[in-house]
PyMOL Python script that loads the backbone (N, CA, C, O; Angstrom):
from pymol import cmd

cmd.read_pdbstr("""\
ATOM      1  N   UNK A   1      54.569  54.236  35.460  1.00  0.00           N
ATOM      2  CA  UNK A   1      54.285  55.496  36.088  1.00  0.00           C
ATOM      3  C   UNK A   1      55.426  55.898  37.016  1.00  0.00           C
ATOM      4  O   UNK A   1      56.090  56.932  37.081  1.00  0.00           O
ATOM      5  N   UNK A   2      55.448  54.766  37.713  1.00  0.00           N
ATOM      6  CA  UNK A   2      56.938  55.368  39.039  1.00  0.00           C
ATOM      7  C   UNK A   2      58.679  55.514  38.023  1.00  0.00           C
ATOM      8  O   UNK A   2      59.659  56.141  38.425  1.00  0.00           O
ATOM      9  N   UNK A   3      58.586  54.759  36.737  1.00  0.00           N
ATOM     10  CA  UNK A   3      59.803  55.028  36.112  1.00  0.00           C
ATOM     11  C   UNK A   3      59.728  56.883  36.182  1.00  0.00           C
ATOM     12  O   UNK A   3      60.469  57.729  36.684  1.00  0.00           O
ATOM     13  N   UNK A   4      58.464  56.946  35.418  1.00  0.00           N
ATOM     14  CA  UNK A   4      58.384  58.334  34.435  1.00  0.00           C
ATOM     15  C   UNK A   4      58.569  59.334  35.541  1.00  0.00           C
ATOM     16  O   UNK A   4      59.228  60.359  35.367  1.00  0.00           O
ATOM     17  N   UNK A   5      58.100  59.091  36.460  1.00  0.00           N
ATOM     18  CA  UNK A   5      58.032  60.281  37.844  1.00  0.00           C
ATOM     19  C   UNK A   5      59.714  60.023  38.380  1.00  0.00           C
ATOM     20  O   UNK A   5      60.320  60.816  39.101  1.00  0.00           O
ATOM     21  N   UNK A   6      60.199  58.904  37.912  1.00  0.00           N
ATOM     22  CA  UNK A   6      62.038  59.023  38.804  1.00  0.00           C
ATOM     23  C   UNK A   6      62.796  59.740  37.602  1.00  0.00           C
ATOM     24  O   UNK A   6      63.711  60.516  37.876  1.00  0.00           O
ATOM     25  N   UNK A   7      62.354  59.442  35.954  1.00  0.00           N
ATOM     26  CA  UNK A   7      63.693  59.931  35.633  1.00  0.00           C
ATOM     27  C   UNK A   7      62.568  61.917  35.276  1.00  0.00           C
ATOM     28  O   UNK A   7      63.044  62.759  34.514  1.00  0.00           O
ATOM     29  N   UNK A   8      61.472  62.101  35.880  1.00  0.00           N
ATOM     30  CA  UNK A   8      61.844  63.484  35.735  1.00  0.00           C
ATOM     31  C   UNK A   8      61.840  64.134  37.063  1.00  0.00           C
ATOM     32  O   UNK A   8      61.433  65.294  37.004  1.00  0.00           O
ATOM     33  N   UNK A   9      62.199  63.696  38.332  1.00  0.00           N
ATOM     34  CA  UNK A   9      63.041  64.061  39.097  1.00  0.00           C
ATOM     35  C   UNK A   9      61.354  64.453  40.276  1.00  0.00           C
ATOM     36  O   UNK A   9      61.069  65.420  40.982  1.00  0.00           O
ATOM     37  N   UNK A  10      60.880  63.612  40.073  1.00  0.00           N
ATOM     38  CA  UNK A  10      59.409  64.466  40.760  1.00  0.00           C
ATOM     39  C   UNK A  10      59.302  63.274  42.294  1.00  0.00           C
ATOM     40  O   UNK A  10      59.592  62.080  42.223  1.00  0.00           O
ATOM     41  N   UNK A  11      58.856  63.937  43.494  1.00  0.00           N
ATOM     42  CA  UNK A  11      58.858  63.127  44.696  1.00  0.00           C
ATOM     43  C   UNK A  11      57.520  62.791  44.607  1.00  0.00           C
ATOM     44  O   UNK A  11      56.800  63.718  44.236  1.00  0.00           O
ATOM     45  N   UNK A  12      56.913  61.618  44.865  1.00  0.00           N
ATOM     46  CA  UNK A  12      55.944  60.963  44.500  1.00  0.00           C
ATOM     47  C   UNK A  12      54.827  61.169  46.179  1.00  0.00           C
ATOM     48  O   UNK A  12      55.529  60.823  47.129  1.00  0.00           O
ATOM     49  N   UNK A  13      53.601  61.551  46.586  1.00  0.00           N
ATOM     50  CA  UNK A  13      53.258  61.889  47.641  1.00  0.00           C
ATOM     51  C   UNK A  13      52.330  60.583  47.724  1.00  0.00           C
ATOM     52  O   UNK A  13      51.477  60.207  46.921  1.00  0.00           O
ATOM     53  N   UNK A  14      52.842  59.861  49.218  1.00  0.00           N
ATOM     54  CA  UNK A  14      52.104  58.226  49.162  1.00  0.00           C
ATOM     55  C   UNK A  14      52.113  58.333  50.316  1.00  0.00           C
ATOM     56  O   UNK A  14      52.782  59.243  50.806  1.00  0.00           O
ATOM     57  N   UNK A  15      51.422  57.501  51.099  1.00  0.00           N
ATOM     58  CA  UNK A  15      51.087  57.154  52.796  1.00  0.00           C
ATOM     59  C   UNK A  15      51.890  55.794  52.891  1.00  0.00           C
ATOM     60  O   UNK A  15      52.207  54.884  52.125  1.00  0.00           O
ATOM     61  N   UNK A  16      52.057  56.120  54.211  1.00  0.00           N
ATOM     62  CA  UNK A  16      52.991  54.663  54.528  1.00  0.00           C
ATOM     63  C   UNK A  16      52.762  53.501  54.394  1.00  0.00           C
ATOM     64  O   UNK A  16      51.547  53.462  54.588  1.00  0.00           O
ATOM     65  N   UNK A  17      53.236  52.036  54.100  1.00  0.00           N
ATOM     66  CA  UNK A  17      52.809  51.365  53.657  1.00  0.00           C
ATOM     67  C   UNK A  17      51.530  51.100  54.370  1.00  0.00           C
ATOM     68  O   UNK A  17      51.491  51.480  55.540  1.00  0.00           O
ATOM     69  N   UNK A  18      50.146  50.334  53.721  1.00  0.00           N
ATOM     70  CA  UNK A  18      49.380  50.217  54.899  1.00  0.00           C
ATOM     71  C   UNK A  18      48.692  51.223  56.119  1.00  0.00           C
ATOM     72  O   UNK A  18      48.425  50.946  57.288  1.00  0.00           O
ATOM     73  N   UNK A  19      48.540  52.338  55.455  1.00  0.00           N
ATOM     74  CA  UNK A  19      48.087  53.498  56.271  1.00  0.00           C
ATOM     75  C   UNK A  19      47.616  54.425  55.573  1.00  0.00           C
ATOM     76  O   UNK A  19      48.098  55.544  55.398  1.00  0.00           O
ATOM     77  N   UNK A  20      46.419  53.875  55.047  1.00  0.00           N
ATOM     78  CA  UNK A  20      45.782  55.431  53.849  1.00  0.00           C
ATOM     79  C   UNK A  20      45.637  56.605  54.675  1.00  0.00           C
ATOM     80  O   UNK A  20      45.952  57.734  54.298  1.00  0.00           O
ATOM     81  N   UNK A  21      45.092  56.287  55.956  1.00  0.00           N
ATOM     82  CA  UNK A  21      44.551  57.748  56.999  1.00  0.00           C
ATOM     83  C   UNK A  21      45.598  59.000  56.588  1.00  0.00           C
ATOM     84  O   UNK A  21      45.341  60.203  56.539  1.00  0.00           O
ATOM     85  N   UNK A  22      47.340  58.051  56.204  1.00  0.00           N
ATOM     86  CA  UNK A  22      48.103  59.596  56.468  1.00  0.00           C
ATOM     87  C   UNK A  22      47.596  60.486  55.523  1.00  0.00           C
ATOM     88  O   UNK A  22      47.831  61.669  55.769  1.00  0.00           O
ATOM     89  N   UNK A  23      46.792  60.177  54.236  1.00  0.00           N
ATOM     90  CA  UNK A  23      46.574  61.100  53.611  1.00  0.00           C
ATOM     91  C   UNK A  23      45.036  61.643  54.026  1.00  0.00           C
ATOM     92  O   UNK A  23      44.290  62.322  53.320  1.00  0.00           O
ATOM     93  N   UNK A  24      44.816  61.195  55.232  1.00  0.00           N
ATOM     94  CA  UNK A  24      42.998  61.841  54.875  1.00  0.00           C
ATOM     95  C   UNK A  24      43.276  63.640  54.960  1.00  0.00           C
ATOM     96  O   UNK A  24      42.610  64.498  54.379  1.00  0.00           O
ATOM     97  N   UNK A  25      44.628  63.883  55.996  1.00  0.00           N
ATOM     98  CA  UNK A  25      44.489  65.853  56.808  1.00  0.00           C
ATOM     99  C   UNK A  25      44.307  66.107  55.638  1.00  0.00           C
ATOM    100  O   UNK A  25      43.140  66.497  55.613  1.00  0.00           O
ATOM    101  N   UNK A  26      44.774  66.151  54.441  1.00  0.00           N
ATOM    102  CA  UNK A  26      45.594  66.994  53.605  1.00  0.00           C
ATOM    103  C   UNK A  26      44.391  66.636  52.068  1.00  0.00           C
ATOM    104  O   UNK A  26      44.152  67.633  51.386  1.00  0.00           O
ATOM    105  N   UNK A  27      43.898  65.650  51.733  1.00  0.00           N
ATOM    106  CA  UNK A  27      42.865  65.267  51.218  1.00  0.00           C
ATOM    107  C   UNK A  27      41.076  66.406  51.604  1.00  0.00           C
ATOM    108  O   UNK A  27      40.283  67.070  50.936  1.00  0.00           O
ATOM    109  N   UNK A  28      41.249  66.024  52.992  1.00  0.00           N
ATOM    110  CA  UNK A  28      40.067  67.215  53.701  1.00  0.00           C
ATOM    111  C   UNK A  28      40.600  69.000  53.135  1.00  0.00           C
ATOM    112  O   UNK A  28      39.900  69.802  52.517  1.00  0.00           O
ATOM    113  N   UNK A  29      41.603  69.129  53.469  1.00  0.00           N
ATOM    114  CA  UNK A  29      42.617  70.169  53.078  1.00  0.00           C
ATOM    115  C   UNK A  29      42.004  70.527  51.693  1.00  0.00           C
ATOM    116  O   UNK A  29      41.328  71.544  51.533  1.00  0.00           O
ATOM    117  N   UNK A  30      42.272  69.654  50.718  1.00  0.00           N
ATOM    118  CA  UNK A  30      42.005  69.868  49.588  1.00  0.00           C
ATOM    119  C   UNK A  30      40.318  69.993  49.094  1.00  0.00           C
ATOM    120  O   UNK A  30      40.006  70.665  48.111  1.00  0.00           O
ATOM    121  N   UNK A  31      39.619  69.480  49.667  1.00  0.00           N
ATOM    122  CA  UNK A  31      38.276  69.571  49.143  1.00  0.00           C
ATOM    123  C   UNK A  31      37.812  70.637  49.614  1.00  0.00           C
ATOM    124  O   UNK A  31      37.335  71.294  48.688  1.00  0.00           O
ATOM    125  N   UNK A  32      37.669  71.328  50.925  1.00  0.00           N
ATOM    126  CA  UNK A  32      37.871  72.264  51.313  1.00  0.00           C
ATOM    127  C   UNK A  32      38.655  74.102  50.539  1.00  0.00           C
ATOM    128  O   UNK A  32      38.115  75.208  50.500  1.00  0.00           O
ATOM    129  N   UNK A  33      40.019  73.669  50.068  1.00  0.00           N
ATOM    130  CA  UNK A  33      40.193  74.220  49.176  1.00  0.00           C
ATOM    131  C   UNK A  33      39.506  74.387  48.216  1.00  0.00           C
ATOM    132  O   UNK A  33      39.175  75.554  48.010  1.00  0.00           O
ATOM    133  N   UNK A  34      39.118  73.551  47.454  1.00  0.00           N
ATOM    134  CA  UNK A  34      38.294  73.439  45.902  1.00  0.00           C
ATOM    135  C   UNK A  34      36.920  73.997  46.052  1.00  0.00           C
ATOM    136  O   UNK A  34      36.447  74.906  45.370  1.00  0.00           O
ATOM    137  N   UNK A  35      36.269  73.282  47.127  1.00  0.00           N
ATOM    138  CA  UNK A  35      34.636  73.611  47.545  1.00  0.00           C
ATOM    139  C   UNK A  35      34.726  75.530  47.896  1.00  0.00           C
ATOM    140  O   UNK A  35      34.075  76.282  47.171  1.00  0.00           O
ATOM    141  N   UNK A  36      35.536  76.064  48.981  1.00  0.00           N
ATOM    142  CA  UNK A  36      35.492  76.841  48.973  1.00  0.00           C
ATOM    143  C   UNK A  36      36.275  78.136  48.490  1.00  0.00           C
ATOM    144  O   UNK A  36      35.734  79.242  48.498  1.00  0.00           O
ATOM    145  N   UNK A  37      37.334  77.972  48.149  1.00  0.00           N
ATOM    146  CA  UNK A  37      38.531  78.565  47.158  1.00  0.00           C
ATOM    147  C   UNK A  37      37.978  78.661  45.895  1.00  0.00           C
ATOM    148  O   UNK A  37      38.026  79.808  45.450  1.00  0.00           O
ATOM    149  N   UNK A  38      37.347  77.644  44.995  1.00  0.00           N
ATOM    150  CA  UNK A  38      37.144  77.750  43.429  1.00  0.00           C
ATOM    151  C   UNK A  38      36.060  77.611  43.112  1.00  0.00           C
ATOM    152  O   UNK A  38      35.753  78.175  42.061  1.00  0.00           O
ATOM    153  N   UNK A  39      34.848  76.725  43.922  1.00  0.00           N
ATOM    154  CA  UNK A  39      33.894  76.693  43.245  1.00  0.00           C
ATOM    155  C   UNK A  39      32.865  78.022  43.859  1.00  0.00           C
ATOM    156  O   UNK A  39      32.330  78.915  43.202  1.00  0.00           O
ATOM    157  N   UNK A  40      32.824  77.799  45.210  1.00  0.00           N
ATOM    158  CA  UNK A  40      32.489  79.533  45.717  1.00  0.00           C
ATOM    159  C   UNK A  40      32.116  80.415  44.783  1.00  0.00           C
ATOM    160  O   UNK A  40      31.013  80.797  44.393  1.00  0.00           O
ATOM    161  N   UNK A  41      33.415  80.722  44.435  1.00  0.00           N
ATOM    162  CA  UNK A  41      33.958  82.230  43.664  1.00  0.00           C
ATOM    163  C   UNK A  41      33.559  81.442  42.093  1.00  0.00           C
ATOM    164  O   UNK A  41      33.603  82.398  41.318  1.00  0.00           O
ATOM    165  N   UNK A  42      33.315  80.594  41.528  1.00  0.00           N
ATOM    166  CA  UNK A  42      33.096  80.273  40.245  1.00  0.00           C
ATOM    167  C   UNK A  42      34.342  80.368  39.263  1.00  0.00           C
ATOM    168  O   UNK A  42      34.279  80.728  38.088  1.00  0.00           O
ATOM    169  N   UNK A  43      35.484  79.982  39.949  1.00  0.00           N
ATOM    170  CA  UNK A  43      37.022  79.828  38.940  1.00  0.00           C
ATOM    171  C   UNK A  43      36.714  78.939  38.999  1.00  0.00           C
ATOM    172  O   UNK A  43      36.459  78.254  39.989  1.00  0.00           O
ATOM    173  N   UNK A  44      36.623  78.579  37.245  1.00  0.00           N
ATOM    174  CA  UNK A  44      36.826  76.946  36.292  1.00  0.00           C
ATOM    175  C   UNK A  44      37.606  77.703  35.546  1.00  0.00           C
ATOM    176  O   UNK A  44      38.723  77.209  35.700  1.00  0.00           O
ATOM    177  N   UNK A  45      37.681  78.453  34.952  1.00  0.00           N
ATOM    178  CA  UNK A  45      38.411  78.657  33.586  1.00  0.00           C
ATOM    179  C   UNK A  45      39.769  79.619  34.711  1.00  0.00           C
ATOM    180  O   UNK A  45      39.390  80.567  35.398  1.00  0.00           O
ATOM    181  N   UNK A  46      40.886  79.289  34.715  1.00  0.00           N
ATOM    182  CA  UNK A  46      42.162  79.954  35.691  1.00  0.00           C
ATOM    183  C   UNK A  46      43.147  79.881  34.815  1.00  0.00           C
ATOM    184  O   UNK A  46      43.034  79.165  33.820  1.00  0.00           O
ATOM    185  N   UNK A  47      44.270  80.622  35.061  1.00  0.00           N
ATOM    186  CA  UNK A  47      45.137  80.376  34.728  1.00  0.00           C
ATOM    187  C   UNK A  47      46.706  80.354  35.967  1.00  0.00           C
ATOM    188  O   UNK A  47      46.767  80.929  37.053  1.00  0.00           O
ATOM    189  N   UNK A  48      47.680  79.584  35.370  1.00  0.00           N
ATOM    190  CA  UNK A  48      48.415  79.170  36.910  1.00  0.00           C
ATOM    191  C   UNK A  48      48.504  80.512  37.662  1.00  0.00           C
ATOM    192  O   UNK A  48      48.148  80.350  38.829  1.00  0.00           O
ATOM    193  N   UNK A  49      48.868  81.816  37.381  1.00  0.00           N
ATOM    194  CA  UNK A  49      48.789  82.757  38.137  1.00  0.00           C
ATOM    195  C   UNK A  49      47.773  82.756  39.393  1.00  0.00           C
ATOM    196  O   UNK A  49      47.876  82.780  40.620  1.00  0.00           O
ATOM    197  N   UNK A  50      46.600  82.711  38.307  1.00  0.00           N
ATOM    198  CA  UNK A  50      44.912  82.984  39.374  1.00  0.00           C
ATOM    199  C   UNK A  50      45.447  81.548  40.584  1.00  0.00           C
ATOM    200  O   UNK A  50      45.735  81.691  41.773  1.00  0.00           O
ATOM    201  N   UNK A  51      45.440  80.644  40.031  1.00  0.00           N
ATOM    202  CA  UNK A  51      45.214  79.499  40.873  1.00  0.00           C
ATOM    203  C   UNK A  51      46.756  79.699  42.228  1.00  0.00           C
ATOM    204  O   UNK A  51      46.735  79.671  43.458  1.00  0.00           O
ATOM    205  N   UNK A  52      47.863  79.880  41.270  1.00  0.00           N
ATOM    206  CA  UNK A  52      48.650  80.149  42.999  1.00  0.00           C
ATOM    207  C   UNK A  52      48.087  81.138  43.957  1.00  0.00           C
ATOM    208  O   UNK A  52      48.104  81.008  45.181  1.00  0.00           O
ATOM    209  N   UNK A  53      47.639  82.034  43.364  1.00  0.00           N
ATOM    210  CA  UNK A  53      47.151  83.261  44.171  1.00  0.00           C
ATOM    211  C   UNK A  53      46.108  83.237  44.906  1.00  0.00           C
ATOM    212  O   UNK A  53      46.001  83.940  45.910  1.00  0.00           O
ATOM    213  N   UNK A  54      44.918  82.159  44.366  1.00  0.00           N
ATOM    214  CA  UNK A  54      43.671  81.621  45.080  1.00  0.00           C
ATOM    215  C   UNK A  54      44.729  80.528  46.093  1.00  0.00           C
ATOM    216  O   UNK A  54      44.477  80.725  47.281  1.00  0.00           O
ATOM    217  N   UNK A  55      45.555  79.717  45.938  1.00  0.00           N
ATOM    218  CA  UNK A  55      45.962  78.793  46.800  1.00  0.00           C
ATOM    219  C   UNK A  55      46.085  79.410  48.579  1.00  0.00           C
ATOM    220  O   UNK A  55      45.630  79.280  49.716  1.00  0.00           O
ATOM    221  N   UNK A  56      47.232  80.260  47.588  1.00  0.00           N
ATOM    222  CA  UNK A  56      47.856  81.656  48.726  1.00  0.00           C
ATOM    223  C   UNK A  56      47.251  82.167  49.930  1.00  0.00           C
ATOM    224  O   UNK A  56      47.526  82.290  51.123  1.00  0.00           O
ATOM    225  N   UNK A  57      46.290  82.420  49.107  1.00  0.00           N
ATOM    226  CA  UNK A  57      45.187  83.387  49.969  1.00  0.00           C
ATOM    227  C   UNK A  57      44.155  82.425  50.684  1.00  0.00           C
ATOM    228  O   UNK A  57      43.458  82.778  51.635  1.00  0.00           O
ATOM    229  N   UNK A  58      44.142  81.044  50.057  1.00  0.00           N
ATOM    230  CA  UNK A  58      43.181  80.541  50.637  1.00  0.00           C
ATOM    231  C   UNK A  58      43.771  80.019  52.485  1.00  0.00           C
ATOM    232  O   UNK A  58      43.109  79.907  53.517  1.00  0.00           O
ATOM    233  N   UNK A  59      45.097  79.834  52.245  1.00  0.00           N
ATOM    234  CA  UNK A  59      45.994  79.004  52.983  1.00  0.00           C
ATOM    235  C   UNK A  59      46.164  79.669  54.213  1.00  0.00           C
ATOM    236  O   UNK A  59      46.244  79.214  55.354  1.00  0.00           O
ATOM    237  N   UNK A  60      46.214  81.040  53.708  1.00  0.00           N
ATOM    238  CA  UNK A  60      46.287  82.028  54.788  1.00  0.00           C
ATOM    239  C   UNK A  60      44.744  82.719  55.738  1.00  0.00           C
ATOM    240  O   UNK A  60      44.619  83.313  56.809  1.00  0.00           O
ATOM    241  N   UNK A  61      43.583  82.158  54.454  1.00  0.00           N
ATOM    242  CA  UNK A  61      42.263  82.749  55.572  1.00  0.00           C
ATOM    243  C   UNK A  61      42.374  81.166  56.168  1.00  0.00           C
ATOM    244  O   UNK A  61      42.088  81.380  57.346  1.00  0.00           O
ATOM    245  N   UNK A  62      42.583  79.906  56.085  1.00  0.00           N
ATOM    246  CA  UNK A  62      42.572  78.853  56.269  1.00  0.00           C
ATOM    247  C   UNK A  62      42.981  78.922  57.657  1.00  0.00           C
ATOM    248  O   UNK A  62      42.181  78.643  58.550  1.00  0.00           O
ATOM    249  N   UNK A  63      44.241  79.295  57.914  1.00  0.00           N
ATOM    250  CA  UNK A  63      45.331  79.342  59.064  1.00  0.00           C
ATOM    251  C   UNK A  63      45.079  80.623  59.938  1.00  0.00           C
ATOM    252  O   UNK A  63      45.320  80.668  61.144  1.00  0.00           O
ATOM    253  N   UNK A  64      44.703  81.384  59.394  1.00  0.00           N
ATOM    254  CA  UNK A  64      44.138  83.010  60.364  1.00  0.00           C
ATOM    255  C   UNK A  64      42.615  83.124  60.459  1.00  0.00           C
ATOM    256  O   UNK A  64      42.122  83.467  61.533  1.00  0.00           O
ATOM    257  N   UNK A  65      42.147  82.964  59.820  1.00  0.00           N
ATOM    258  CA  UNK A  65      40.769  83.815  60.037  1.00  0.00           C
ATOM    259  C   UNK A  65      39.488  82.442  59.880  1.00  0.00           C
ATOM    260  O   UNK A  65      38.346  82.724  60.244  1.00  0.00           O
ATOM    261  N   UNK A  66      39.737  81.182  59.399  1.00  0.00           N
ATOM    262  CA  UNK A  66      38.358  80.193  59.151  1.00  0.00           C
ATOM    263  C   UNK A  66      37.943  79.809  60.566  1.00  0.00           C
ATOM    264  O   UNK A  66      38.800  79.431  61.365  1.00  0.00           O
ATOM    265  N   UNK A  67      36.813  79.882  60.861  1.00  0.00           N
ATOM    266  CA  UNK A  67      36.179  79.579  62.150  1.00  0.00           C
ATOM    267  C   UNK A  67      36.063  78.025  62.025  1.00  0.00           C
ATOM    268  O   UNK A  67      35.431  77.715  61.015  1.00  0.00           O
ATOM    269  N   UNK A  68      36.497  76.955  62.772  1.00  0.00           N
ATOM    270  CA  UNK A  68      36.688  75.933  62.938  1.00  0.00           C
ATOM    271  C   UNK A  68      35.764  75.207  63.948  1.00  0.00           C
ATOM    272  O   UNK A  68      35.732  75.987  64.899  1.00  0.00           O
ATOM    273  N   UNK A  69      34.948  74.070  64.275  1.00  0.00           N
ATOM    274  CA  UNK A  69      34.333  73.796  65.108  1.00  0.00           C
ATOM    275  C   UNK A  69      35.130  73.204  65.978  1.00  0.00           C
ATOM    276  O   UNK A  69      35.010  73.407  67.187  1.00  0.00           O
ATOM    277  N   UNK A  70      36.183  72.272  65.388  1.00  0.00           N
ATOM    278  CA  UNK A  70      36.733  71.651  66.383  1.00  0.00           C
ATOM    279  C   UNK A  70      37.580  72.553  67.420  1.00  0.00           C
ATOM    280  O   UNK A  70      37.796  72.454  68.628  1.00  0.00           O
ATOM    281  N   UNK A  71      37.957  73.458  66.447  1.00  0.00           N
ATOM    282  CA  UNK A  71      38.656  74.207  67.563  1.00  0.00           C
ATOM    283  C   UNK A  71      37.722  75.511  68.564  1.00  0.00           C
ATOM    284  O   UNK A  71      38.011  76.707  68.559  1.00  0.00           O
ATOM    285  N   UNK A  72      36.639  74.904  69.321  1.00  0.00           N
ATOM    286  CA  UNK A  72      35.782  75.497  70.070  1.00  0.00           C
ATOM    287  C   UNK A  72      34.945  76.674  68.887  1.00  0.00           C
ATOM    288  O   UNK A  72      34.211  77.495  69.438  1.00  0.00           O
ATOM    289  N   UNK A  73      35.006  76.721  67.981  1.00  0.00           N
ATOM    290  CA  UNK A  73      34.227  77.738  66.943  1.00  0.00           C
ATOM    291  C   UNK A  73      35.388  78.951  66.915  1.00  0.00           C
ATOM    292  O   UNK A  73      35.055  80.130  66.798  1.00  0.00           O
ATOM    293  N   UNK A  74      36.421  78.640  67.004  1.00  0.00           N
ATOM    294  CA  UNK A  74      37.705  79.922  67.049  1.00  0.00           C
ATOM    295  C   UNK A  74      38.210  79.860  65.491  1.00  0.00           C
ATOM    296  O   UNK A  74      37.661  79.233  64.585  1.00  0.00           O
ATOM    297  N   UNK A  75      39.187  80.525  65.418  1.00  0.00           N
ATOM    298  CA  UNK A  75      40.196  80.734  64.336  1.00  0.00           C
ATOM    299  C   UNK A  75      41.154  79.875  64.601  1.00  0.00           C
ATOM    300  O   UNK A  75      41.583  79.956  65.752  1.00  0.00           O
ATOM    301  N   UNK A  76      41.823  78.770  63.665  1.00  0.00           N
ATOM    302  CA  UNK A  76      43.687  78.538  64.462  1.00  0.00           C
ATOM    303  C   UNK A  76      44.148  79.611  64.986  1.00  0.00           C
ATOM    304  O   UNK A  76      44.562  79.679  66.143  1.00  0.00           O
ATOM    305  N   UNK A  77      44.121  80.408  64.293  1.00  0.00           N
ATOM    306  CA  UNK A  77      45.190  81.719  65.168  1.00  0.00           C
ATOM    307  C   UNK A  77      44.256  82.075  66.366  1.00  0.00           C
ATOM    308  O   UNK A  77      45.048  82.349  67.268  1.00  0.00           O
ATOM    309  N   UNK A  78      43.258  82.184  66.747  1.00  0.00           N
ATOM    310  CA  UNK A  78      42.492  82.771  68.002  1.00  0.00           C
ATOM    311  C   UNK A  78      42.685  81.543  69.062  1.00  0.00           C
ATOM    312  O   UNK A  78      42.615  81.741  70.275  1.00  0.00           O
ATOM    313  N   UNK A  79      43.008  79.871  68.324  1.00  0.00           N
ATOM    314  CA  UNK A  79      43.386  78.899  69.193  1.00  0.00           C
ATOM    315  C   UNK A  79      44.293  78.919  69.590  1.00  0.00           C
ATOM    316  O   UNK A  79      44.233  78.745  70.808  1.00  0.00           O
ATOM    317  N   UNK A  80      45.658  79.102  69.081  1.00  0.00           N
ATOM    318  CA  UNK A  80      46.984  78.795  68.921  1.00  0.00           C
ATOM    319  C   UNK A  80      47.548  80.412  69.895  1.00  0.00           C
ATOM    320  O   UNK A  80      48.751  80.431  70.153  1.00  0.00           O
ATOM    321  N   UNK A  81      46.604  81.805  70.438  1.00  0.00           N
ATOM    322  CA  UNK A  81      46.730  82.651  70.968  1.00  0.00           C
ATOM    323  C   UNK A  81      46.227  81.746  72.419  1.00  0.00           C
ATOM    324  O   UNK A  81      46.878  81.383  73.399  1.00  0.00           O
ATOM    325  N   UNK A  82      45.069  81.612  72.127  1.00  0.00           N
ATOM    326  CA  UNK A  82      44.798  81.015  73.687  1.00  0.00           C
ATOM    327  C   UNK A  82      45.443  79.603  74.431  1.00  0.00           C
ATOM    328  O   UNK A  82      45.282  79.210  75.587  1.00  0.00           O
ATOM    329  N   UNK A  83      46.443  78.843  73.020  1.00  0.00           N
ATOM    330  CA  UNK A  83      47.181  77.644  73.939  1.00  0.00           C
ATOM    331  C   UNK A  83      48.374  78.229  74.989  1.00  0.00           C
ATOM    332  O   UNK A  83      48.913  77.592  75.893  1.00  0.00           O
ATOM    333  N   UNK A  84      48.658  79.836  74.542  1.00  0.00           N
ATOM    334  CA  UNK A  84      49.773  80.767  74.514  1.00  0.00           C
ATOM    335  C   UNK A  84      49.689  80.294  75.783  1.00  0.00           C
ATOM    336  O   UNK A  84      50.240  79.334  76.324  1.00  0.00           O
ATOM    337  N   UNK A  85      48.579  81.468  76.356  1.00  0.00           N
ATOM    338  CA  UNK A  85      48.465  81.761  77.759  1.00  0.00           C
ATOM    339  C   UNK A  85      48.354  80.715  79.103  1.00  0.00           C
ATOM    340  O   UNK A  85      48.262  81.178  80.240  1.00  0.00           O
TER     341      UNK A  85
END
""", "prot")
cmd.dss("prot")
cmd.show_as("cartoon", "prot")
cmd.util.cbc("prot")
cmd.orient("prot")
């Protein structure tokens, strides 16, 4: 597997030795994506267009507009305004 991924030039995404956690952000990230990006809306059948464009858009209500608990029930962006001040 790691030959086939070096000679076609692809960077392989792994956690440091001994440290699965680094992948939990981005893992949550993703289910999140899927749960509410694709299955939501009922895209199974996509094509790569639909799916960058669902990514896109998801990334951006993700980062502007998803109400977050941890972050006091705000938006990142309504957090990241009030670390401003």
């Amino acid at each position: 597997y790691q030959k086939e991924i070096k000679e076609k030039s692809i960077t392989m995404s792994m956690s440091r030795k001994g440290m699965p956690a680094d992948n939990a952000p981005i893992e949550s990230f993703h289910s999140s994506l899927k749960t509410e990006g694709f299955y939501l809306h009922h895209l199974t059948n996509t094509t790569t267009a639909i799916v960058e464009k669902t990514v896109r858009e998801y990334i951006d209500y993700y980062n502007n507009i998803r109400i977050q608990l941890k972050l006091n029930s705000q938006s990142p962006k309504e957090f990241r305004q009030l670390a401003v001040l």
